[in-house]
C-alpha positions in Angstrom: -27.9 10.5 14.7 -26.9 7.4 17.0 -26.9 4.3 14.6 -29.7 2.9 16.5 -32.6 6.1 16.0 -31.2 5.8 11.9 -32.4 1.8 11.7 -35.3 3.1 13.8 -36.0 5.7 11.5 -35.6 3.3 8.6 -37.5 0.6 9.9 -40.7 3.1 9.8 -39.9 4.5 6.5 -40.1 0.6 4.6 -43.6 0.3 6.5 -44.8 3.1 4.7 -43.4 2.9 2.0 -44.8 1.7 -1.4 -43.1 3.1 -4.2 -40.1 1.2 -5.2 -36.6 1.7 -3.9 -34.5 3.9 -5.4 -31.2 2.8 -7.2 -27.4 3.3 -5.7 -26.3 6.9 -6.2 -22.9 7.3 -8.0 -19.6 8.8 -6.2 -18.8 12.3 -6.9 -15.0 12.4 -7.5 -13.7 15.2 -5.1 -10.9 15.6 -7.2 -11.8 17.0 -9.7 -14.8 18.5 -11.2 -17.1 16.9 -13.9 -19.1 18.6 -16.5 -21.6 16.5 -18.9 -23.7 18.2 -21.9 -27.2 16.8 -22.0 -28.3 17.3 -25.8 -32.2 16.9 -27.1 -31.8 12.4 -27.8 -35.0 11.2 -28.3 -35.3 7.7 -29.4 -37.2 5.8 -32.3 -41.0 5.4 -30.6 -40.5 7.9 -27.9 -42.9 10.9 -28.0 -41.4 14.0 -27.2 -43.4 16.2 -24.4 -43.5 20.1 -25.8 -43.7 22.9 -23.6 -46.8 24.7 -23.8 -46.8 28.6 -24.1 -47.8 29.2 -20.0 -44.3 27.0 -19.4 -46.6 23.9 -18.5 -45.6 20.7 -20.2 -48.3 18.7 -21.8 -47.6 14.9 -20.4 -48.5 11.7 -21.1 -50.1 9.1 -19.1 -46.9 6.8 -18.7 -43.4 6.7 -19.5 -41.6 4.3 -20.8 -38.6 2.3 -18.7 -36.4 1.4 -21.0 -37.1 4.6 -24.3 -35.7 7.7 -23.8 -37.9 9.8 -21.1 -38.3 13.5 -20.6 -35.0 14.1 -18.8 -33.1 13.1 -22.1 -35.0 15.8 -24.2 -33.5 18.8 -22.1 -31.4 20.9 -24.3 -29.0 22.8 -21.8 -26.0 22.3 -19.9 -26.0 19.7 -17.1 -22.7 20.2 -14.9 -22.2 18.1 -11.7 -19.6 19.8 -9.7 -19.2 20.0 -5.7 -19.1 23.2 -3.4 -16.2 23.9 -0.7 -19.3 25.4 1.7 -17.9 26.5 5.2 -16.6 24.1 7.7 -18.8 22.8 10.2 -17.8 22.4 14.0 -15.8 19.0 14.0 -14.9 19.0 10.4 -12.0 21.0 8.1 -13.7 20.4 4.8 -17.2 20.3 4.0 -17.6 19.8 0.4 -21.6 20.3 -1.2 -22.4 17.7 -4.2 -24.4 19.4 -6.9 -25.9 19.7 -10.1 -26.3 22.8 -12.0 -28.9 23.2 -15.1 -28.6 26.0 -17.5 -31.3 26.4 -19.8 -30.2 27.6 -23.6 -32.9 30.3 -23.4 -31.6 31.9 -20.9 -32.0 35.6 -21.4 -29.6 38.2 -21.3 -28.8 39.3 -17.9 -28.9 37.2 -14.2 -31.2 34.3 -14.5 -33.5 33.7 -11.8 -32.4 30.3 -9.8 -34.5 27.6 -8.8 -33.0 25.8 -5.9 -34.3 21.8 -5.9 -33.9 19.9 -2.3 -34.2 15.9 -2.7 -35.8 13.8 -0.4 -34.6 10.5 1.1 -33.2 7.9 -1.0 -33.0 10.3 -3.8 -30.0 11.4 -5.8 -29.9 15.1 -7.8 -30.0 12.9 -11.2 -33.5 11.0 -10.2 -34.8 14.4 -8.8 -34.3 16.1 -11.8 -35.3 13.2 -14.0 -38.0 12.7 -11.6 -39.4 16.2 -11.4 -38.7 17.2 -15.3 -37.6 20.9 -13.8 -35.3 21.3 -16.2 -37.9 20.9 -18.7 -39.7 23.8 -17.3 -36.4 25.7 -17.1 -35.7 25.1 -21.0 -39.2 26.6 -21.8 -38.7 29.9 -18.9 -35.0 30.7 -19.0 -34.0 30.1 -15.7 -31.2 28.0 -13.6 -32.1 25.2 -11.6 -29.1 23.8 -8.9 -30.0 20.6 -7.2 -27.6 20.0 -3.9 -27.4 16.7 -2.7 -26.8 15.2 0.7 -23.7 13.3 1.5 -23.9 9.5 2.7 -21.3 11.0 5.1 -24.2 13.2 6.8 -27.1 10.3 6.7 -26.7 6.7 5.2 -30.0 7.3 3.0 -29.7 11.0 2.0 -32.2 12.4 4.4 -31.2 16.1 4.8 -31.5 16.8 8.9 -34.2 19.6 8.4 -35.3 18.7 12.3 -32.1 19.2 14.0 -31.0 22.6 13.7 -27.7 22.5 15.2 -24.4 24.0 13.1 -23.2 20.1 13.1 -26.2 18.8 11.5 -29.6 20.7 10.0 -28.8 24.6 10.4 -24.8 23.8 8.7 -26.9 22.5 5.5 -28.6 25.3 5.3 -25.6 27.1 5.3 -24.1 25.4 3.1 -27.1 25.7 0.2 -26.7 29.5 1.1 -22.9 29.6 0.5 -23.7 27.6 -2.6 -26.3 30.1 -4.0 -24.1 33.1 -2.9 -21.0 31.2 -5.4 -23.5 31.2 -8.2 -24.4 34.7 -7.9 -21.3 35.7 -8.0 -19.7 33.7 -10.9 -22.8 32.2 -12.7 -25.0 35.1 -12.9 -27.5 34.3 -10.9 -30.5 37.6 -10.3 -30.5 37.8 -6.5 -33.7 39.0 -6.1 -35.2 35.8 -7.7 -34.2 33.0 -6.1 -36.6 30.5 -5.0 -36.4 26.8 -3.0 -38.4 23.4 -3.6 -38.2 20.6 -2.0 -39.6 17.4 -1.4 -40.5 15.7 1.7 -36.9 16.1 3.7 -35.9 18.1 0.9 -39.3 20.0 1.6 -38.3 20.3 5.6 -34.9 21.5 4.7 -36.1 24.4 2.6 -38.4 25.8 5.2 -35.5 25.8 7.5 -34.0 28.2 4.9 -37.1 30.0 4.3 -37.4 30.7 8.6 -33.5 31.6 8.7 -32.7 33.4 5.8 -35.6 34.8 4.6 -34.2 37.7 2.8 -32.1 35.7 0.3 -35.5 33.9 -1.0 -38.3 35.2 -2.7 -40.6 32.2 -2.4 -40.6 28.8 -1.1 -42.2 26.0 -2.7 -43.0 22.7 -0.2 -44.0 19.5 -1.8 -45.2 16.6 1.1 -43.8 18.6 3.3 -43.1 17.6 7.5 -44.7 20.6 9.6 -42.2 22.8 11.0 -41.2 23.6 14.7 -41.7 20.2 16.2 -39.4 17.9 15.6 -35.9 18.1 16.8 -34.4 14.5 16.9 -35.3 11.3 14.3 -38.2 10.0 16.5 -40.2 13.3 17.3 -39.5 14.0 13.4 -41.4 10.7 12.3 -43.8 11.4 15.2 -44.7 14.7 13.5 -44.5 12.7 9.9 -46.9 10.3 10.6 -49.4 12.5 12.8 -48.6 16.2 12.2 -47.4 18.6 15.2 -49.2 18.3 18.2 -48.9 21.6 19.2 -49.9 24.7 17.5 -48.4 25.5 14.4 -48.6 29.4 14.8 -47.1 28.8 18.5 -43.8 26.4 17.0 -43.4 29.4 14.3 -43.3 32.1 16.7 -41.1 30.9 18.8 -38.6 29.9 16.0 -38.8 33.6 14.3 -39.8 37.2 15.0 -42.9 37.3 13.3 -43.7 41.0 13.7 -40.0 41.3 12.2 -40.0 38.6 9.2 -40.6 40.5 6.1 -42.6 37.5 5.1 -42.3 34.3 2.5 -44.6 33.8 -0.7 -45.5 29.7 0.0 -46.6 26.8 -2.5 -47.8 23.8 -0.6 -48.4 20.4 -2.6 -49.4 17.5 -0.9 -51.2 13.8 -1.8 -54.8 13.1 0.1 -53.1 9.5 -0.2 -49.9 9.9 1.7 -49.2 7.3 3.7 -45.3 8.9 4.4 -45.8 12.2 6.1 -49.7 12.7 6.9 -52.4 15.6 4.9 -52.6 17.0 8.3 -49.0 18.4 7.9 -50.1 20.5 4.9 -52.9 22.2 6.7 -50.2 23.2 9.6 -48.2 24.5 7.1 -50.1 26.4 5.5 -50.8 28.3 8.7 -47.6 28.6 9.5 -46.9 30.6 6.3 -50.5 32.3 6.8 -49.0 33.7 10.4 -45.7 34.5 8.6 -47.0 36.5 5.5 -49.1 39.1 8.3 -52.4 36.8 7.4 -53.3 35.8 10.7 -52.4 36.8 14.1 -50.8 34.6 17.1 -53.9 33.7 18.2 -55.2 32.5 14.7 -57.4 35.4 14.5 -58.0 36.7 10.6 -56.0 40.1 10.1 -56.0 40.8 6.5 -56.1 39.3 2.8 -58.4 37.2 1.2 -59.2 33.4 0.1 -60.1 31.8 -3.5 -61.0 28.1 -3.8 -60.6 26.5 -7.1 -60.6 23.1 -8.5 -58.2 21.5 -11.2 -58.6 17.8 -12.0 -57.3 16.0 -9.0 -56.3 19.3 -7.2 -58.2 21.2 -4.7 -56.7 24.7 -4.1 -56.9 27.0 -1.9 -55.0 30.9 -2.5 -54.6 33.1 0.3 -54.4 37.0 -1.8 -53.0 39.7 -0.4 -54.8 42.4 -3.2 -54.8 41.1 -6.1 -51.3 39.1 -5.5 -51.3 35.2 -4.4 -48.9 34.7 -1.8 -49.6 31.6 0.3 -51.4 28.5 -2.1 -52.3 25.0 -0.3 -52.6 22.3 -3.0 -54.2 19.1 -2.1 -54.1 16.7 -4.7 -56.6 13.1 -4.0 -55.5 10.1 -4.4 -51.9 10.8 -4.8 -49.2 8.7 -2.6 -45.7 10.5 -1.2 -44.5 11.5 -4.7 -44.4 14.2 -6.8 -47.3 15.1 -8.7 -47.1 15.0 -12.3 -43.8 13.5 -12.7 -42.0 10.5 -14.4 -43.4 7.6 -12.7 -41.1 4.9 -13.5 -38.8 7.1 -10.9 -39.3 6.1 -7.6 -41.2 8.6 -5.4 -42.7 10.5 -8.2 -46.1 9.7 -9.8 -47.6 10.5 -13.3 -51.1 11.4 -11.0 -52.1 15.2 -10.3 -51.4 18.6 -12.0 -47.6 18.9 -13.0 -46.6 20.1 -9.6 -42.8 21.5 -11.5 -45.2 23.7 -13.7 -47.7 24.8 -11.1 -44.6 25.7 -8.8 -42.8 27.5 -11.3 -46.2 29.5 -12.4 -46.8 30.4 -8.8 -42.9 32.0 -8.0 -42.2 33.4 -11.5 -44.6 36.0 -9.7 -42.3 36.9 -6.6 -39.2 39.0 -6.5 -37.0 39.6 -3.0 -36.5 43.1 -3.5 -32.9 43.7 -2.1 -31.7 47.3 -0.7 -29.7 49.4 -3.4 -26.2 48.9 -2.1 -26.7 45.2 -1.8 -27.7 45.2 -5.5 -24.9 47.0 -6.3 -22.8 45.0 -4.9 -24.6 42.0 -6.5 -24.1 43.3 -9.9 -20.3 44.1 -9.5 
């Protein structure tokens, strides 16, 4: 991206925007890796938030901003480390930032993995604090990576989810993949239970993944989410943001993938009624996106199978789409909520205390999916 399009791109982002910046992220030493132990802290007057016995976490109305917050109650291993991913055209080394949780109730045997895609302006440590994942992690045994953009790649952390080129949107994706693949193979990660979530570009770089390598996911999980297929340079990408695709969602889809050959992708979609960042509308194009990937509907938009529920929780209108008995594609519109996460720690920019706790409902809605990998490749996963 030309210098120019990113102050464009900027320039359009601080219009909309109306949470408060987010802080300077810390430098990653490349030479060598760092590993930090987060142990259960919490101060004099904080009240700790317990897990509930569905993996939900009962929270209050506000956190504090200067006490000890939900991030500081995790009791597992925090290790931030970097990646040597492959190189992409123009570069010899192409090192991933990232943070690895490990819950202590982690069972025996792999863990399922949980892989957490920031948005703009966001480092891993805000996202996790932000989110309280790790919280849910702790009370489901299960690993949670969060990869973070370089300031190399864009100024303000955006991931490139538009442009996918092997120099800019497609090589991320590659490189998340070649991080997951180290994991499995040294951290004992299940491969058939791995899952992505993302937020806004975080959001529009994990349906990239989902659309090119849909066999190493079980489920993807989209939070204020940009609608896919459109946008392939920084102005047709806030175009899209601000208005939704212009064209048909189930036309951008099939021509990106095969859809008569994609073995199909489970899909969570959260979105705020109040988003003034990336418009509602892009949810709703979503969601048929999916819908035309999981066999629901046909190119034309015609019905071809399954079934809907509509149900109402608090701020949240859902909508399931249920293949039997099974939910596979859920649209969650949550009113009055802004471009954050709902249910997080507010006093972290870009996540808001509003709405059903969007880390729980996620986690509730993949802990259900499973990618069901041929024989030998499980074999060969378990050596």
């Amino acid at each position: 991206m030309t210098k120019s399009l990113t102050k464009f791109w900027l320039q359009g982002l601080k219009r909309w925007m109306t949470t408060i910046p987010v802080g300077q992220a810390q430098d990653l030493p490349q030479a060598k890796k760092k590993r930090r132990t987060r142990k259960a802290a919490a101060g004099a007057g904080a009240t700790r938030r317990a897990p509930e016995r569905d993996g939900r976490v009962a929270r209050e109305t506000r956190e504090s901003r200067v006490r000890p917050r939900a991030g500081a109650w995790t009791k597992g291993d925090w290790t931030r480390s970097y990646h040597s991913a492959p190189p992409l055209p123009g570069r010899l080394v192409n090192h991933l930032s990232y943070g690895l949780y490990i819950p202590p109730t982690a069972k025996p045997g792999p863990m399922p993995l949980v892989v957490m895609l920031h948005g703009c302006k966001q480092t891993i440590d805000e996202f996790a604090l932000g989110t309280r994942m790790n919280l849910v992690a702790d009370a489901n045994g299960f690993a949670v990576v969060y990869p973070e953009q370089s300031k190399h790649a864009h100024a303000h952390r955006c991931w490139n989810w538009y442009d996918d080129r092997e120099t800019a949107g497609l090589g991320e994706a590659r490189a998340v993949v070649s991080l997951v693949d180290s994991l499995i193979a040294h951290r004992g990660i299940d491969p058939e239970r791995i899952y992505l979530a993302g937020l806004s570009a975080g959001a529009g770089l994990a349906s990239l993944l989902a659309l090119h390598y849909p066999d190493r996911f079980a489920a993807v999980a989209l939070h204020s989410a940009p609608a896919i297929g459109e946008a392939h340079s920084g102005m047709t990408a806030m175009d899209v943001m601000r208005r939704g695709a212009r064209r048909d969602p189930i036309a951008l889809v099939d021509a990106m993938v095969d859809a008569a050959a994609y073995p199909g992708m489970p899909a969570i979609i959260v979105h705020g009624d109040a988003d003034h960042v990336v418009a509602p509308k892009n949810a709703e194009q979503l969601s048929l996106a999916f819908l035309r990937l999981n066999g629901f509907v046909d190119q034309a938009g015609g019905w071809v199978t399954g079934s809907v529920r509509e149900s109402r929780e608090g701020a949240a209108e859902i909508h399931d789409y249920l293949m039997g008995s099974r939910c596979v594609v859920r649209l969650c519109r949550v009113s009055d909520l802004g471009h954050a996460w709902a249910g997080g720690d507010e006093a972290v920019p870009f996540h808001a205390a509003h709405g059903p706790d969007a880390s729980s409902m996620i986690w509730a809605f993949m802990r259900e999916q499973r990618r069901r990998l041929p024989t030998a490749a499980r074999r060969a996963a378990a050596r």
